[in-house]
C-alpha positions as CSV (number, residue, x, y, z in Angstrom):
1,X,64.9,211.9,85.3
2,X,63.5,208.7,84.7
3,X,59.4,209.0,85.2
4,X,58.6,205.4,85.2
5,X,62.0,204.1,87.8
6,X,61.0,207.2,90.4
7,X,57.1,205.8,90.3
8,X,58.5,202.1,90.0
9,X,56.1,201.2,87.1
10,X,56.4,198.9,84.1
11,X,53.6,200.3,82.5
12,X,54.1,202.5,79.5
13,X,52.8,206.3,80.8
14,X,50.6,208.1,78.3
15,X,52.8,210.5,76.8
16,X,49.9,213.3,77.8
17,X,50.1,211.9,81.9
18,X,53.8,211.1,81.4
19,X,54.5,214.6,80.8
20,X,52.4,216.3,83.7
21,X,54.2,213.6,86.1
22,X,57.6,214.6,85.0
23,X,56.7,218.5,85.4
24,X,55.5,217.3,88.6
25,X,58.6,215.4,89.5
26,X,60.8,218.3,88.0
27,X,58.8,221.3,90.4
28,X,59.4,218.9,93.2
29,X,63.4,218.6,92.9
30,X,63.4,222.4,92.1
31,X,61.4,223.2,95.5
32,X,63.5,220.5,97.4
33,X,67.0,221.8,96.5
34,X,66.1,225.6,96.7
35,X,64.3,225.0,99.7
36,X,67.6,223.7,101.0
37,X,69.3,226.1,99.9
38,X,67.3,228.5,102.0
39,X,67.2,226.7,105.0
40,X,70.4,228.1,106.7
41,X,68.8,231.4,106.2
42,X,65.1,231.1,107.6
43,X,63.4,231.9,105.4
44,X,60.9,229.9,102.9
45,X,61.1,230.5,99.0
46,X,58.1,232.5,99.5
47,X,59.6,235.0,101.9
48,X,63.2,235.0,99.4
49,X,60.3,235.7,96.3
50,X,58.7,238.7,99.2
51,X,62.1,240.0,99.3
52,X,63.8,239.9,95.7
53,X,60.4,241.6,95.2
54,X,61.1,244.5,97.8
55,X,64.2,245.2,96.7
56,X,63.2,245.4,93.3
57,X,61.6,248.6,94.4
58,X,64.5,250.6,94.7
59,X,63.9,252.2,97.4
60,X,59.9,252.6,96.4
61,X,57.5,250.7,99.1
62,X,55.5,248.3,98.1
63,X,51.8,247.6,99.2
64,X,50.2,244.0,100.1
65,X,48.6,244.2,96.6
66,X,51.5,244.8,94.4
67,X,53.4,241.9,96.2
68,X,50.4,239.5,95.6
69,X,50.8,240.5,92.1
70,X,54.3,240.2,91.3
71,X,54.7,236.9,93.5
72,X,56.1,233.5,91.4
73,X,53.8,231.5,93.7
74,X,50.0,233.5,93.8
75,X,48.8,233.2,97.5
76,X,46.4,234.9,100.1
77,X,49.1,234.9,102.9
78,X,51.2,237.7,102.2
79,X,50.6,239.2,105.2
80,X,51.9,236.5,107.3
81,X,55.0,236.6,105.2
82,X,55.4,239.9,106.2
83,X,54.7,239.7,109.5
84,X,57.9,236.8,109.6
85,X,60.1,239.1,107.7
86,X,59.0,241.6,110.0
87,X,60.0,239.7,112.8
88,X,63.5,239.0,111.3
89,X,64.6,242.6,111.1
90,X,64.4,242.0,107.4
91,X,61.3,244.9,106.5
92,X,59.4,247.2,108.1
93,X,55.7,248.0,107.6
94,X,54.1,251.5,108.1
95,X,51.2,253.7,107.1
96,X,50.9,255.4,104.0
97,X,51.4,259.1,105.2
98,X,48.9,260.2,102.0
99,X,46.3,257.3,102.9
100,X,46.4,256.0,106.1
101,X,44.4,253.0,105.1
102,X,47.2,252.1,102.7
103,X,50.4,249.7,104.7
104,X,53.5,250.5,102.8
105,X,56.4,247.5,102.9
106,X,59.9,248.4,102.4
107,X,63.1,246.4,102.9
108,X,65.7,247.0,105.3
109,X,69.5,247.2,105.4
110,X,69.3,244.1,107.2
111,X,67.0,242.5,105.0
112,X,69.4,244.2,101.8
113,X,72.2,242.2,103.4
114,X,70.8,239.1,104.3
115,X,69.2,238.9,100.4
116,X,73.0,239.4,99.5
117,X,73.7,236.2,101.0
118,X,70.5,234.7,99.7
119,X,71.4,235.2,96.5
120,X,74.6,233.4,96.6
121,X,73.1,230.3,98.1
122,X,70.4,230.2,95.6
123,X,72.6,231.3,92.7
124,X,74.6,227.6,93.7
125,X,71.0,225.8,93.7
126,X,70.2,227.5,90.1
127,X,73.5,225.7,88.8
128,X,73.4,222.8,90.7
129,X,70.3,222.3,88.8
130,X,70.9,223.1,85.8
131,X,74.2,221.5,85.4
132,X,73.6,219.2,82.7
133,X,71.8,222.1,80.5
134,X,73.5,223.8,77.7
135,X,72.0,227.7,77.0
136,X,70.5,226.7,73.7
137,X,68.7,223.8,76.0
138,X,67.5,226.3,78.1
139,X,66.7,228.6,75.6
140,X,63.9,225.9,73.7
141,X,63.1,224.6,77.3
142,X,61.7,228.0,77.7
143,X,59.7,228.1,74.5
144,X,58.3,225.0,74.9
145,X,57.1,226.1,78.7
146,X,56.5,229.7,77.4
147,X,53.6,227.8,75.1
148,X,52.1,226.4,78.9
């Protein structure tokens, strides 16, 4: 990915900018392509990221707060993205039996299956992204974004 063609600049970039443009430009393709990815499914990354989290639980609900806290993408709307999955057949809310103040999340058999499929179409995205990447690239990529 060429930073100064996609901008259409001449101008040599600051290697400091350069570099915050091109993790700008990389986020972008990464959002567009697994956005697509998700698209036949209904569902937005954010709602995938609500589920992968869910079923994570093994079985365990899940409360609003610990799915703010595990999300990839921090945000006040998690109850919204519930309410969508909810909608979808893909979890199911109730009350804490213990505290009825507490919601408890939990994914369905629906939402189980339709994550199945999910995965697949994301697992293509992952590799249709990373294609040109050996796993010792990856590996320093990830130290050099693990020092972000």
């Amino acid at each position: 990915m060429n930073v100064e063609k996609i901008i259409k600049t001449e101008t040599q970039i600051p290697i400091a900018s350069r570099t915050i443009i091109h993790l700008s430009l990389v986020e972008g393709k990464i959002n567009e392509i697994m956005t697509t990815a998700l698209k036949p499914h209904g569902v937005s990354l954010q709602q995938f990221n609500v589920l992968r989290i869910l079923r994570g639980q093994k079985g365990k609900p899940a409360n609003l707060s610990t799915l703010n806290e595990r999300m990839v993408t921090k945000m006040s709307n998690t109850t919204r993205l519930v309410d969508k999955l909810i909608l979808k057949g893909y979890v199911d809310r109730m009350v804490c039996p213990s505290n009825r103040r507490k919601v408890e999340i939990n994914i369905t058999v629906q939402g189980e299956s339709a994550l199945s499929e999910m995965d697949t179409a994301m697992k293509e995205a992952q590799e249709k992204l990373l294609k040109n990447f050996t796993v010792e690239d990856l590996t320093a990529l990830n130290v050099l974004l693990d020092k972000f």
